[in-house]
N, C-alpha and C positions, 0 to 999 in steps of 0.2 A: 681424281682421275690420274695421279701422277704417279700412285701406287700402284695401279694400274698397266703398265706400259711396261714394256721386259725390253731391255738394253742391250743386252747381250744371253747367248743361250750356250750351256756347255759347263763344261766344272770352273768351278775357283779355286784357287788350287788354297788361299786361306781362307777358303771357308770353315773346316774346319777349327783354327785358331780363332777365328770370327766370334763363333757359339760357346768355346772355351769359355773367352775374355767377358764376353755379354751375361754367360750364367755366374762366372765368378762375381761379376761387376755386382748384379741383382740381388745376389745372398749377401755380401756386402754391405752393399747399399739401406738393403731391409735390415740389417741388423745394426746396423750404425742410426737409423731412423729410434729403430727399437729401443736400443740402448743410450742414444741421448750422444754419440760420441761422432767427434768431427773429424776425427782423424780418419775415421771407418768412411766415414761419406766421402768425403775428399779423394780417398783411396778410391772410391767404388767410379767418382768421378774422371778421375788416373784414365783408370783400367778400360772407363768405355771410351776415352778420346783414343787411345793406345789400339784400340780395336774399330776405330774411325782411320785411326792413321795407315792401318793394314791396306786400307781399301786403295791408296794410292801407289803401293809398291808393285813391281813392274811380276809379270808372271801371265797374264792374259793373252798378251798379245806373244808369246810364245807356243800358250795352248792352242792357239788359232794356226800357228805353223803346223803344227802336230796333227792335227785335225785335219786341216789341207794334203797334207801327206797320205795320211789313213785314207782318204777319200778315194784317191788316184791310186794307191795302192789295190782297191777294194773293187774298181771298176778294169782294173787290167790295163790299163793305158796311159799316156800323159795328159796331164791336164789341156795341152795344145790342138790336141786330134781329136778331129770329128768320131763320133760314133758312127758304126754301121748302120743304123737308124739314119743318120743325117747324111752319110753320103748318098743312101738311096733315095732320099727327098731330094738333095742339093745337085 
């Protein structure tokens, strides 16, 4: 179930390097299996902690500013004020 569940929603801005490192890491890996050589797996080992470690660098919580902006931009107003909608309710 924990596959499951979505964290956050919106770009990652390494996601793209993510997919790089993990297909590099896989041909790799497969060929180091193949071939009998340790160095090749080791490497392929490298490569996917190296694209574990991406996941910790700062860049999200930037995109989440960005977004915020877009938004208020998008609606005509500041994020502070009522809508026309809500003053005629309120």
């Amino acid at each position: 179930m924990a596959f499951l569940t979505h964290r956050r929603r919106g770009s990652d801005r390494w996601l793209e390097w993510k997919v790089r490192l993990f297909s590099v890491a896989a041909v790799l890996g497969l060929a180091g299996i193949y071939f009998e050589e340790r160095w090749m797996t080791g490497s392929a080992i490298a490569l996917l902690a190296g694209g574990l470690g991406l996941r910790f660098l700062p860049g999200s919580d930037s995109m989440r500013v960005e977004l915020e902006d877009d938004q208020d931009d998008d609606l005509g107003q500041p994020a502070g004020e009522p809508s026309d909608g809500e003053r005629q309710a309120g």
